[in-house]
N, C-alpha and C positions, 0 to 999 in steps of 0.2 A: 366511153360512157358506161356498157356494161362491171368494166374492171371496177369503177368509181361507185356505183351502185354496189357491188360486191362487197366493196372496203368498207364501205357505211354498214351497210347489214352485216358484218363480220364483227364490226365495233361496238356497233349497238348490242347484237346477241353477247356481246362476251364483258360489255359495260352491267346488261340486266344481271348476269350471272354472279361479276364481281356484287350487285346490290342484293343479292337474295342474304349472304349474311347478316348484314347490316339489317334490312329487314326483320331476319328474326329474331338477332338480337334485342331490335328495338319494342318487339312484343313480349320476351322474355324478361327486358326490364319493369315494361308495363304491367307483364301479368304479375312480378313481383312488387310494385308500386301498388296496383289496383286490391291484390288479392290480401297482403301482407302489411306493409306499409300505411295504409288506412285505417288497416283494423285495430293492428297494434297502438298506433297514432290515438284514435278513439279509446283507446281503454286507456293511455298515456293519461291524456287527456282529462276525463275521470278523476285520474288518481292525482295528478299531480296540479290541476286546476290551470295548464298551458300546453301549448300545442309542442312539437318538435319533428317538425318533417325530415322525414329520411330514416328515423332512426329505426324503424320496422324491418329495411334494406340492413341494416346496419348489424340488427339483432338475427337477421337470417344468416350472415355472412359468418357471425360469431359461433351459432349454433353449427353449421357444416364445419366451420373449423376443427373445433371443440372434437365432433363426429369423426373428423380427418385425424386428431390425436389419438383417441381413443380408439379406432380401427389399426395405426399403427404397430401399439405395441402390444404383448402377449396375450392382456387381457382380453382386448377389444378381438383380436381375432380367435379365442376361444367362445366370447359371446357370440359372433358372427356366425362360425362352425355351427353353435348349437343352432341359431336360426337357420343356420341352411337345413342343417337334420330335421329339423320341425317344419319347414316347409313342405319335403319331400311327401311328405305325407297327408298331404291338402290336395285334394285335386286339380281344381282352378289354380287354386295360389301359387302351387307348384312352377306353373306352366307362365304366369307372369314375373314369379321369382324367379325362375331360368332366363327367361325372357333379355331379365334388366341386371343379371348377372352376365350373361354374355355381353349386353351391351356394355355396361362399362370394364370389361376386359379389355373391349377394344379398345374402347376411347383411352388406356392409361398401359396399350402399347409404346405405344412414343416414348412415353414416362418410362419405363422400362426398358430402354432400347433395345427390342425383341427382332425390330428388321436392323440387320449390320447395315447395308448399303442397295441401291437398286440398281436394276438390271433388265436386261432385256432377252427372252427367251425364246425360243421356236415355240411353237403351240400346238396344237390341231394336227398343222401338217407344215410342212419345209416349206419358208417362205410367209409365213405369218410370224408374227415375233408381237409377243406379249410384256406387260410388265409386272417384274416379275421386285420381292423383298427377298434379300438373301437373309434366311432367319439362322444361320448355322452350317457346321457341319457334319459328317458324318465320316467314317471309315467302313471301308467294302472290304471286310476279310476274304475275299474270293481273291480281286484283282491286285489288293495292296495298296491302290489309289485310294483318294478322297472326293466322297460325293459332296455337292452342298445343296442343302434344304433348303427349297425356293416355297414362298408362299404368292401364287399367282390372285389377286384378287379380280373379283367380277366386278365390271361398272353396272348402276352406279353405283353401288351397294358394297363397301370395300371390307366387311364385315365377313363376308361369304368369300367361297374361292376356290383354289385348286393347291394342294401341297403335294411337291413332287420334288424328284433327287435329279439332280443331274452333273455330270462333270465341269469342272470350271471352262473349259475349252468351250462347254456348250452355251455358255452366256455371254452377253458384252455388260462390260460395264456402263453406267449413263452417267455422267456427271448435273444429274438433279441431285434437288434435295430431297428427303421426305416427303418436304410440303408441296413440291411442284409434283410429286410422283401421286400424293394423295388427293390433289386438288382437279390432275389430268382424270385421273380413275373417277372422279365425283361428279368432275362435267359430261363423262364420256367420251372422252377424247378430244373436247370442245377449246376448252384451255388449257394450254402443254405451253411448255418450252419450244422455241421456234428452232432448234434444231437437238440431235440425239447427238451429237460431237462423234 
């Protein structure tokens, strides 16, 4: 009976978890429908004397586009440069410009394959083992070997962490992905892969 009550509460917690995306998805659509799509809609409307739902969504989509070209190439990242220098010098602004500059470093790690593969680390102390993004490596003109650059992130916050060297002998490899690696880190350890092979 115990075990059976365990499974249910194991399931249920890690069924809410798989919903918490979808959740915010579903208000990221909304606040774009509510905030965007209406208004635009209303002034459509106006102009053209007929409604067209969606197109608000449609015209957000095109404008980030548009944004995603123009940040690409030479230009867009000389204006960008300059916005950063001009921010620096805001005081508030600054500190929310850094803010949503780091964040989306992170978010377009991926995009950038900045972790080669994951891994599992000792930690703290022998006997704890972390997981760990092989971001690189290194060479140690001392010993002649090769270190490699492990980025350990903190749950739930994968954003933050610890970057450290260590020999390859000192890691295992894990056959997750990515996403099971960033998905374990996000739950806390809640939802993983059922075994480390």
């Amino acid at each position: 009976m115990k075990k059976a009550v365990r499974h249910l509460r194991v399931h249920i917690f890690r069924g809410f978890l798989a919903l918490i995306p979808l959740v915010l998805s579903y208000f990221v659509v909304r606040f774009l429908y509510l905030a965007v799509d209406q208004r635009v809609a209303r002034l459509l409307e106006r102009w053209l004397g007929f409604k067209v739902p969606g197109l608000g969504i449609v015209l957000v989509l095109v404008v980030l586009y548009l944004l995603g070209l123009v940040a690409s190439n030479w230009a867009g990242r000389w204006v960008l440069s300059v916005v950063d220098r001009a921010t620096t010098r805001i005081p508030l602004i600054k500190t929310v410009y850094k803010l949503g500059k780091q964040l989306a470093g992170a978010l377009s790690l991926p995009e950038k394959q900045a972790f080669k593969r994951v891994v599992i680390v000792e930690h703290f102390r022998q006997g704890l083992w972390s997981v760990a993004f092989v971001t690189g490596e290194i060479r140690d003109r001392k010993t002649g070997g090769t270190l490699l650059k492990l980025f350990i992130p903190t749950a739930p916050n994968p954003t933050t962490g610890f970057s450290v060297m260590a020999p390859p002998e000192a890691v295992r490899d894990l056959p997750w992905t990515m996403s099971e690696a960033m998905t374990t880190i996000l739950s806390g350890g809640i939802v993983s892969p059922e075994e480390i092979g």
